[in-house]
C-alpha positions as CSV (number, residue, x, y, z in Angstrom):
1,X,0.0,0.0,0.0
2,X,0.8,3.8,-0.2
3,X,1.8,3.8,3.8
4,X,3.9,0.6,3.4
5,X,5.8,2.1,0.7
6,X,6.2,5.6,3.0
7,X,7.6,3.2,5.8
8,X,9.9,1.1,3.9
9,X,11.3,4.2,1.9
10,X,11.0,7.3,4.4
11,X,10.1,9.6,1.4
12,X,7.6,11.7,1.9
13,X,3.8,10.9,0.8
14,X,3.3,13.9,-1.8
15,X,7.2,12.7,-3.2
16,X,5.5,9.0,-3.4
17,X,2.4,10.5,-4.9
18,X,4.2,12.1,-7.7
19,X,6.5,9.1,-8.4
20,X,3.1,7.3,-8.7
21,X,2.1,9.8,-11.3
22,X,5.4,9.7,-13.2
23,X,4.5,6.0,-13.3
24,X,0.8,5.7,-13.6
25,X,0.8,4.4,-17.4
26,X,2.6,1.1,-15.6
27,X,0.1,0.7,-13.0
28,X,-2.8,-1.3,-12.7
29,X,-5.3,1.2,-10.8
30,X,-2.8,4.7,-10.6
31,X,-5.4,6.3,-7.8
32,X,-5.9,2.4,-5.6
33,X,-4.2,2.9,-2.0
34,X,-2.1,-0.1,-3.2
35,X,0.8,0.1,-5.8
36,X,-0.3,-3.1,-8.7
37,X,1.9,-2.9,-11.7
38,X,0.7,-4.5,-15.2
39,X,2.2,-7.7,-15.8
40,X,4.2,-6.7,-18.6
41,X,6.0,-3.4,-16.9
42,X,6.7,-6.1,-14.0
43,X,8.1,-8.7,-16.1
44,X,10.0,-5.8,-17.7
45,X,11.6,-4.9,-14.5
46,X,12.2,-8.0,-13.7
47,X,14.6,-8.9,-16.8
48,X,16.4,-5.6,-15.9
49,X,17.8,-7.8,-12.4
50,X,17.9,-4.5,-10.6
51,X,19.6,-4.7,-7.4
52,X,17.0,-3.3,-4.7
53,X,18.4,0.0,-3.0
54,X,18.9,0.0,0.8
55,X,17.2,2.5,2.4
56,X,18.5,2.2,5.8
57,X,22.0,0.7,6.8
58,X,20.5,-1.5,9.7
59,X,17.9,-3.4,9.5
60,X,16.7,-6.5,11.9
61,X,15.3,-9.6,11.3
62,X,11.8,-9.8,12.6
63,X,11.7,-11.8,16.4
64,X,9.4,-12.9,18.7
65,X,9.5,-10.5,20.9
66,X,7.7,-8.3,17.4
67,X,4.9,-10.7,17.5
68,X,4.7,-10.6,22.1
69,X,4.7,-6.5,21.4
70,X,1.6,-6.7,18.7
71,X,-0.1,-8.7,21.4
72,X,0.3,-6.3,24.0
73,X,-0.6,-3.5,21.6
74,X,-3.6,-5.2,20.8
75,X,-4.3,-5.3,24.8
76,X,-3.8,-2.3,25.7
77,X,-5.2,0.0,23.3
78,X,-3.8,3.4,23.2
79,X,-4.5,6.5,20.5
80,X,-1.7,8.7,19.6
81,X,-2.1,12.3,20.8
82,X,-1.3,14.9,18.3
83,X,-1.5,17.3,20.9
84,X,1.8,15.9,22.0
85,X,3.3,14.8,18.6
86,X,2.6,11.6,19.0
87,X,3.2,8.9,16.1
88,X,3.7,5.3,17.6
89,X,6.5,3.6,16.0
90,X,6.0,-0.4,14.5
91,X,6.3,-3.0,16.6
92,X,9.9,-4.0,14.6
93,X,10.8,-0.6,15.2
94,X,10.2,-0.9,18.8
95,X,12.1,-3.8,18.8
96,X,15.1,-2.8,17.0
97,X,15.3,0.3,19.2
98,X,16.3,-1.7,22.1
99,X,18.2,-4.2,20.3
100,X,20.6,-1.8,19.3
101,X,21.1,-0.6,22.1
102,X,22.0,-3.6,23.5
103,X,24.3,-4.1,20.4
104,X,25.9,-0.9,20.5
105,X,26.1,-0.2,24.3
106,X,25.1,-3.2,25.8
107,X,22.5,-2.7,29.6
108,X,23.7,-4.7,32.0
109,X,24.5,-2.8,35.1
110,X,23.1,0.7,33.4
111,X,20.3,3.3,34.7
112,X,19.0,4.4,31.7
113,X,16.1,7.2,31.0
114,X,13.1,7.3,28.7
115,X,12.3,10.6,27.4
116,X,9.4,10.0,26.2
117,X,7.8,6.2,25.5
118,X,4.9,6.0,23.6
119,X,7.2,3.4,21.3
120,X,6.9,0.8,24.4
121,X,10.7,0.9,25.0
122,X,10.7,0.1,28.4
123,X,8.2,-2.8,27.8
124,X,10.8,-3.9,24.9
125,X,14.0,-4.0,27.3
126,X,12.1,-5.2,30.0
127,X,11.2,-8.7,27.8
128,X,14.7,-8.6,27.0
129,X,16.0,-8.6,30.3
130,X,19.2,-7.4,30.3
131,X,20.3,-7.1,33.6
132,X,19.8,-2.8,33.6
133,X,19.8,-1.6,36.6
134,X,17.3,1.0,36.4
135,X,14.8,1.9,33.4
136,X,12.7,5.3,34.2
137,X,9.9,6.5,32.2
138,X,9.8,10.1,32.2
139,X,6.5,11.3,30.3
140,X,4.1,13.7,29.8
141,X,1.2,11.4,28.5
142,X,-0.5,9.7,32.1
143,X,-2.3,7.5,30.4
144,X,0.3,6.2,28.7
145,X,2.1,5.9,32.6
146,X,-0.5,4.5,33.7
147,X,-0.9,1.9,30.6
148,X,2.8,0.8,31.0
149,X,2.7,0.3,35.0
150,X,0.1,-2.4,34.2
151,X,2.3,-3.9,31.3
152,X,5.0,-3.5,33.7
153,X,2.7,-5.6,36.7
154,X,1.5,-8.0,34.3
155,X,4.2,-9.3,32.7
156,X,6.4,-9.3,35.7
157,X,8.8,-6.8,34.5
158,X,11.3,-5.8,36.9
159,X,13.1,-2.3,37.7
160,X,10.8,-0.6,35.4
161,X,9.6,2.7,36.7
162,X,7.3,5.9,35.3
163,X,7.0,9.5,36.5
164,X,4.9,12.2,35.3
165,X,7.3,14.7,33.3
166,X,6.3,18.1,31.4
167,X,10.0,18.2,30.2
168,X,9.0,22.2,29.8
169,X,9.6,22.1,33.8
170,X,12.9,21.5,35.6
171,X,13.5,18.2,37.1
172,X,13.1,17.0,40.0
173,X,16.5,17.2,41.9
174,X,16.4,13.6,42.5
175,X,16.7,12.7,38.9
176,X,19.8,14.9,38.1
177,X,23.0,12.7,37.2
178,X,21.6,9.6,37.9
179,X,21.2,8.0,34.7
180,X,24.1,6.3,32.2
181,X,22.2,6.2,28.4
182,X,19.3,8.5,27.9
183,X,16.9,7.5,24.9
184,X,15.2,10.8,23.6
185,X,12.2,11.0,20.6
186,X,11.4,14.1,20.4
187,X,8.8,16.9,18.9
188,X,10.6,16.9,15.6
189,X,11.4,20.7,16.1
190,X,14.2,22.7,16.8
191,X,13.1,23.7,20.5
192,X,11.8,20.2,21.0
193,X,15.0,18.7,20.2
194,X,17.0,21.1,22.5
195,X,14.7,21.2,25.0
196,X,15.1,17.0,25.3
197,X,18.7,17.4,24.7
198,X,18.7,20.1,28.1
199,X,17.4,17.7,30.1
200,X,18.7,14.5,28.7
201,X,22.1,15.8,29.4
202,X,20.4,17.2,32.9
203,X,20.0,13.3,33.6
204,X,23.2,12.4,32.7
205,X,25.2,15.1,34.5
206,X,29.1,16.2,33.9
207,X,30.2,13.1,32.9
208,X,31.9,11.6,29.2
209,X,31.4,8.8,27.9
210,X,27.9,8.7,28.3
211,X,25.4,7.9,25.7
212,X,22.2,9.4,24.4
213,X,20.1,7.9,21.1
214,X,18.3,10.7,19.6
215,X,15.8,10.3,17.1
216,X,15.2,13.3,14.6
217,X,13.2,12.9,12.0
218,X,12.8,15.4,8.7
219,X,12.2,15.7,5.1
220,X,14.6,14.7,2.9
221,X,13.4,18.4,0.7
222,X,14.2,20.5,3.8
223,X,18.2,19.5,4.7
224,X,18.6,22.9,6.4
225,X,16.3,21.5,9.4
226,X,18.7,19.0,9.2
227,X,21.3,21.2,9.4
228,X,20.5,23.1,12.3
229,X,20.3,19.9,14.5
230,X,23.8,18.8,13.4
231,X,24.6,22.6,14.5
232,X,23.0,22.4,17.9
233,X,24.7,19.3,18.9
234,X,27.8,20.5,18.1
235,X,26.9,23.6,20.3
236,X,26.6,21.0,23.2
237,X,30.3,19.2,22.0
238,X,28.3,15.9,21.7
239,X,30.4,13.4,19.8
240,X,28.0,11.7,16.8
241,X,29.0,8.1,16.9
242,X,26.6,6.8,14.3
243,X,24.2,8.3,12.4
244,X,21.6,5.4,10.9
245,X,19.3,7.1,8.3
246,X,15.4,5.9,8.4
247,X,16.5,3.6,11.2
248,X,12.8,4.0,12.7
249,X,9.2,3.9,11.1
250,X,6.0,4.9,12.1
251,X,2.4,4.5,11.7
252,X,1.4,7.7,10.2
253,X,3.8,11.1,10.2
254,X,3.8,10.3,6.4
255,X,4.9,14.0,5.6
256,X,8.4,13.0,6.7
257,X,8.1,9.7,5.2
258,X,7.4,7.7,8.4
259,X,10.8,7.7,9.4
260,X,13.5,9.1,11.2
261,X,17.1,8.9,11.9
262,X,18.7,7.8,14.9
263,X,21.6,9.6,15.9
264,X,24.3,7.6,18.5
265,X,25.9,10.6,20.8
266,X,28.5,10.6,23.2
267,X,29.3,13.0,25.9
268,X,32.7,13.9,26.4
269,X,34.9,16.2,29.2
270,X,34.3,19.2,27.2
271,X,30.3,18.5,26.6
272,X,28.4,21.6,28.1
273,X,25.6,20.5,30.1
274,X,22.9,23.2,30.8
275,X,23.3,24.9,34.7
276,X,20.4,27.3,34.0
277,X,17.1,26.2,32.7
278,X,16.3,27.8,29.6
279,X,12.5,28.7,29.0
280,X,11.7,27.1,26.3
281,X,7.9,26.6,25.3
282,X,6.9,26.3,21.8
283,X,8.1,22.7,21.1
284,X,5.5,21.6,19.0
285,X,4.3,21.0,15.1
286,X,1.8,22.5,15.9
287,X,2.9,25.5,17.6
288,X,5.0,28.1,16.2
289,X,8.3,28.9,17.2
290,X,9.9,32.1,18.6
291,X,13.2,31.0,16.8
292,X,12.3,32.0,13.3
293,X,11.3,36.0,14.4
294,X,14.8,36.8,15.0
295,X,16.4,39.6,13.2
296,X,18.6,38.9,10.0
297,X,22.5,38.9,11.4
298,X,26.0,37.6,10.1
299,X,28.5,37.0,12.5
300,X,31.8,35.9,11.6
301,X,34.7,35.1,13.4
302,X,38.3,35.3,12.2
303,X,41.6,33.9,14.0
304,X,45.1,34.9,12.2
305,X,48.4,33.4,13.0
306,X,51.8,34.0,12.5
307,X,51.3,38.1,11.8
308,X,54.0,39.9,11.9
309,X,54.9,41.5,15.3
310,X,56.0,44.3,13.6
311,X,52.4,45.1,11.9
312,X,50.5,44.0,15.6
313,X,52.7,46.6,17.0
314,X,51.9,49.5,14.7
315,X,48.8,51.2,15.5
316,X,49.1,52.8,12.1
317,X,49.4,50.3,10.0
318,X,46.7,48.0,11.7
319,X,44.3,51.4,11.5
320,X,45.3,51.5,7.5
321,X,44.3,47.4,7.0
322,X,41.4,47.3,9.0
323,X,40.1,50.2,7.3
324,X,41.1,48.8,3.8
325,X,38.9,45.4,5.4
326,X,36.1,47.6,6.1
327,X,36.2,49.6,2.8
328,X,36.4,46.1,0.5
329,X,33.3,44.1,1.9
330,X,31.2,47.7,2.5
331,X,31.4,47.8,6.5
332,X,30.5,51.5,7.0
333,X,32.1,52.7,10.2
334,X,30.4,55.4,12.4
335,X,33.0,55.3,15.1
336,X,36.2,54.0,16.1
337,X,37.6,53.2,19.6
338,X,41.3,52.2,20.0
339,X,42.9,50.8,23.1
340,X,46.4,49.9,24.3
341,X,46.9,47.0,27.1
342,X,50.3,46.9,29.2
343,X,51.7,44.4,27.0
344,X,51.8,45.7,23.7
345,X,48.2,44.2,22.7
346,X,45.9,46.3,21.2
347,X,41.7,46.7,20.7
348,X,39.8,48.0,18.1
349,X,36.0,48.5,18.5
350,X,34.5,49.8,15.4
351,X,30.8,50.9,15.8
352,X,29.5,50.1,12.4
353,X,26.5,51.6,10.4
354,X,25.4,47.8,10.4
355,X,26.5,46.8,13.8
356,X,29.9,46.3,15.2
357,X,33.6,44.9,14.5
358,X,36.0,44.4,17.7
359,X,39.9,43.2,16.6
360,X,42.2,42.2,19.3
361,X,46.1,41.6,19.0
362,X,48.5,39.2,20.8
363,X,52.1,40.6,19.3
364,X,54.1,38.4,21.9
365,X,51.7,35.7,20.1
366,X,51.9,36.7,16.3
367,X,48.0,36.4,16.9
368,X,44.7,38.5,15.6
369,X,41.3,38.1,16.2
370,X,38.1,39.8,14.6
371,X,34.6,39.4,15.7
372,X,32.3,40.8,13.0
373,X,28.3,41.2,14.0
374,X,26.5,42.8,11.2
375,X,22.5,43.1,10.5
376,X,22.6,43.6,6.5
377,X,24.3,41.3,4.4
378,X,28.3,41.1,4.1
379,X,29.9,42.0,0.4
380,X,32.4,39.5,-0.8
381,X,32.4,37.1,1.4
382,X,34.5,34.5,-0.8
383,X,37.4,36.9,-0.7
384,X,37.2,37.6,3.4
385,X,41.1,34.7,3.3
386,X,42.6,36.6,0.1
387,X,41.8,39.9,1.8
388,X,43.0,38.9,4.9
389,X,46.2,37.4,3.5
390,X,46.8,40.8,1.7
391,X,46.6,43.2,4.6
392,X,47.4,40.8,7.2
393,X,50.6,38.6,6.0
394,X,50.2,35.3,6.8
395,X,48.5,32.4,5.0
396,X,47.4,30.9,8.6
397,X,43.8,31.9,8.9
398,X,40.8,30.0,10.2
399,X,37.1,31.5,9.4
400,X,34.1,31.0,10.9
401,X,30.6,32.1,10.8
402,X,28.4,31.3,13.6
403,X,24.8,30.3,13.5
C-alpha cells in the first residue's frame, strides 16, 4: 500500500504521490491505496535484475519478541495524541530500538532514561532482560504511565519505573546525574529537540562517555532543518557516533516519510551540560516557534596566525588594514575606539553603520582576532582569506561564521 511504501522508503507521501504519477501508465489502478503494476511493466523490470536499494543501513530480522509487542498492543489499546506529537512507531521498530542498544552499548548494570515512551521501550527491554539496573519513564502522557505500569505488573517486569514529566519544567533534583544512556524522541522541532537534549544531558550530568540515542526525524526536501540539528549538537560538544538514516518507522507522520534517523551521541569532558534552565515553550508542530522571528544577522569570526609583530605593533598600519577590510566588503564605520593593554596588545571596536567589528592583537603571540556582528548582508564574502592574507601577511587563517 501507499503507507507501506512511506515506511519502507521514508520519502515523503506527496514525493510517493508524484513518483506514482510519473508511473501511472505502468500501474494497474494509478489512484488504488495499493501500488499493482501491469504484468508486462513487472516482467519488464524483472529482466532488468535491478539490485533493490537500501534505504536504511541496519535493519533487523523480525523476532518474537515483534509478534509478544503486537499482542500487547492489541491489549492495551492506546491512541496517539497529536496534541503531544505523538506517532507510535511499528512494533519491529520498537524492537530494533532496544536491540541496538543492547548491540551498540550493551544494559547490563546501566540506569538508563526514557524521554518520552509512547514506542513501548521500556516494555521492549524489559522482555529482553538485560540485567539494567534502572529503566525510568519520564513522560508527559499519564495515560500512557498509567498503561505501562500495568504492562509492567503484568508481565512481571522488573526495575521498570514511570513518572509524570512536562520536560518544559525543571526536574526533579532527584533525577539529576543519575542515569548512564538516555533515549530521547522528540517533537521533531528545533526547540523540542533542544529542550530534550537540556534535560537529557540534565540526567546524565558532567560526565563523558555517556550515551544518548536521539531520534530526529525530517524531510529529505528540507536538509537545512537538518542542518540546524547537526549545528546544535555541536553547540553541546556531543560526539556523533553513528548516524543510521530511516532507522525507525512509524504508523502515520507520512509527511516525513514515516521515518526518522537515529543519531548515536556521546558526551565527552568538554560537553556543556545546561546549569540554567532555559524557558523554552513552543516545542510543538503545531505550535509556532519564537526561533524564526529573529532579526537577519551575520557573525563571523576570524583567527590569524603568525602576523608579523612588527604590523600587531603598529597602530598605524593596523588602523590602514582594517580600514582597507572595512572599505572592501562595505562595513560602513560610524566610530572608532582604539585601546592599548600593558603588554603591547591592542583593541579595536568599530561601531558600524550595520553593527559592530571588535579586533584584538596578541604581538608576543603573532595572533589577531576579529569578531564581525553585522545586520545587512556582508559583500564579498569569498574573498574575506585573500583579503586577509593581503593586509594581514600570513596564509594561517581560520574563518568561521556562527549560527
Amino acid at each position: 500500500t501507499n503507507s507501506d511504501l512511506i515506511r519502507k522508503t521514508g520519502l515523503p507521501k506527496e514525493t510517493l504521490k508524484r513518483f506514482k504519477s510519473s508511473i501511472s501508465n505502468s500501474l494497474k489502478e494509478p489512484n488504488s491505496e495499493e501500488i499493482l503494476l501491469k504484468l508486462e511493466f513487472s516482467s519488464f523490470l524483472n529482466e532488468l535484475s535491478i539490485h533493490p536499494y537500501k534505504w536504511t543501513l541496519i535493519e533487523y530480522p523480525e523476532s518474537s519478541l515483534v509478534k509478544e509487542l503486537k499482542e500487547i498492543r492489541g491489549t492495551y489499546f492506546l491512541e496517539p495524541k497529536r496534541e503531544y506529537d505523538q506517532f507510535f512507531a511499528t512494533e519491529e521498530t520498537s524492537v530494533a530500538k532496544g536491540q541496538i542498544i543492547k548491540d551498540k552499548s550493551g544494559l547490563k548494570g546501566k540506569r538508563v532514561a526514557l524521554l518520552g515512551d509512547d514506542d513501548l521501550l521500556s516494555v521492549v527491554l524489559g522482555l529482553m532482560g538485560d540485567a539494567y539496573e534502572q529503566i525510568t519513564v519520564l513522560d508527559i502522557d499519564k495515560d500512557l504511565l498509567k498503561t505501562i505500569d500495568s504492562i509492567v505488573a503484568d508481565k512481571k517486569l522488573s526495575n521498570i519505573r514511570t513518572e509524570y514529566l512536562d520536560a518544559r519544567k525543571p526536574l526533579r533534583p532527584e533525577l539529576l546525574s543519575r542515569t548512564d544512556l538516555v533515549v530521547i524522541d522528540p517533537p521533531y522541532t528545533y526547540n523540542g529537540v533542544k529542550l530534550f537534549l537540556n534535560q537529557g544531558l540534565s540526567l546524565i550530568g558532567n560526565v563523558s562517555n555517556k550515551e544518548i540515542y536521539l531520534y530526529y526525524g525530517n524531510s529529505f526536501k528540507s536538509p537545512e532543518k537538518t542542518l540546524q540539528i547537526q549545528e546544535l549538537l555541536s553547540t553541546y560538544n556531543l560526539l556523533i557516533k553513528d548516524k543510521i538514516e530511516n532507522f525507525a518507522k512509524y504508523y502515520g507522520a507520512e509527511s516525513i516519510g514515516s521515518a526518522s534517523s537515529l543519531y548515536i551521541l556521546q558526551t565527552l569532558s568538554s560537553t556543556k551540560i545546561p546549569t540554567v534552565n532555559e524557558k523554552i515553550t513552543d516545542i510543538y508542530t503545531h505550535q509556532t516557534s519564537h526561533t524564526g522571528k529573529f532579526p537577519y544577522v551575520e557573525h563571523y569570526v576570524f583567527k590569524l596566525y603568525d602576523v608579523p609583530q612588527q604590523l600587531l605593533k603598529s597602530k598605524s598600519q593596523l588602523q590602514q588594514a582594517l580600514g582597507k577590510f572595512c572599505q572592501w566588503h562595505k562595513l560602513r564605520v560610524i566610530n572608532t575606539e582604539i585601546t592599548r593593554f600593558p603588554g603591547g596588545g591592542l583593541t579595536f571596536n568599530y561601531t558600524l553603520a550595520s553593527s559592530n567589528l571588535t579586533v584584538h592583537t596578541w604581538p608576543e603571540l603573532g595572533a589577531l582576532h576579529f569578531v564581525l556582528v553585522t545586520c545587512a548582508q556582508v559583500s564579498k564574502t569569498e574573498k574575506f582569506y585573500e583579503n586577509l592574507h593581503l593586509l594581514f601577511k600570513t596564509e594561517k587563517i581560520t574563518i568561521a561564521k556562527i549560527e
